[in-house]
C-alpha positions as MATLAB code, in Angstrom:
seq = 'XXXXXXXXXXXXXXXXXXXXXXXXXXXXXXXXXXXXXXXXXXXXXXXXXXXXXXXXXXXXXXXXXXXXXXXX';
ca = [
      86.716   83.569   94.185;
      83.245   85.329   93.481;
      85.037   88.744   94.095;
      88.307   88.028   92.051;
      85.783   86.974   88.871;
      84.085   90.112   88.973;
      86.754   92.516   89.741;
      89.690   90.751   88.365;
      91.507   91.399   91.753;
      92.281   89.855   94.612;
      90.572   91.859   97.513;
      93.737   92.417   98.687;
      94.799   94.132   95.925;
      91.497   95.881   95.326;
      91.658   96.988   98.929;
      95.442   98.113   98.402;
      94.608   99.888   95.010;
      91.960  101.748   96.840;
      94.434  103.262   99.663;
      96.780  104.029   96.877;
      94.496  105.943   95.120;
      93.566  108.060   98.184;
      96.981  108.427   98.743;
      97.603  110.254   95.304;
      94.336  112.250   96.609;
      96.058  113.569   99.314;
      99.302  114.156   97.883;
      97.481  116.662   95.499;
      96.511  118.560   98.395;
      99.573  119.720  100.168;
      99.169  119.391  103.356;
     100.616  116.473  104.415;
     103.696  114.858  103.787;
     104.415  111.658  102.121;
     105.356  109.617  105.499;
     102.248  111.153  106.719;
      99.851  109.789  103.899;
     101.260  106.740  104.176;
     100.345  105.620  108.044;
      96.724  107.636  107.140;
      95.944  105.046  104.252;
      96.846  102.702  106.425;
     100.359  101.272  105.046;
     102.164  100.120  108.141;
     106.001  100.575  105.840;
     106.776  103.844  103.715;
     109.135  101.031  101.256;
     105.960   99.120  100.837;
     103.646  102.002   99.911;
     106.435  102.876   97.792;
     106.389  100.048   95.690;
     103.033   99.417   95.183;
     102.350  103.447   94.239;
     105.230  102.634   91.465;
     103.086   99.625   90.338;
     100.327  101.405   90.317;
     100.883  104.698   88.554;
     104.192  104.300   87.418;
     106.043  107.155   89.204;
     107.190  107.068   92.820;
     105.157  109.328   95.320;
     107.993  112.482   95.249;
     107.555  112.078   91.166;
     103.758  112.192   91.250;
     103.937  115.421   93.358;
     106.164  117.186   91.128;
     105.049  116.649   87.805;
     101.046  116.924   89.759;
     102.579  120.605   91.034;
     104.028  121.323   87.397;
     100.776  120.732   85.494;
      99.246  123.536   88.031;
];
C-alpha cells in the first residue's frame, strides 16, 4: 500500500513499466530482434509484451522501431 501511495503504481506495474522501458532501450539499438527483447526483459509471451508496450507508449514495438529509425 506504502509503495502504491508513493508511486501511484502497483509494483507490478512499476516493475512491468520498468522492463518495458528497457525494452524500447534495446529496440533502439539494433541488435536484437523484437522476440529476442522480449524473453531478455523477462516477458514470458511476445502478445503480452505487446500489449502492455501499446499501453505504454502508444505504438506497438515494429511502430516504435520505425518511426525511432526515421527520426535518425
Amino acid at each position: 500500500k506504502k509503495f502504491k501511495a508513493i508511486t501511484g503504481q502497483s509494483t507490478t506495474e512499476f516493475i512491468r513499466a520498468i522492463r518495458v522501458k528497457r525494452a524500447a532501450t534495446l529496440m533502439k539499438t539494433g541488435k536484437y530482434s523484437i522476440t529476442e527483447i522480449v524473453f531478455m526483459v523477462g516477458f514470458s509471451d511476445p502478445k503480452h509484451f505487446r500489449s502492455c508496450f501499446k499501453k505504454q507508449f502508444g505504438q506497438t514495438p515494429t511502430q516504435f522501431i520505425k518511426n525511432y529509425k526515421e527520426m535518425d
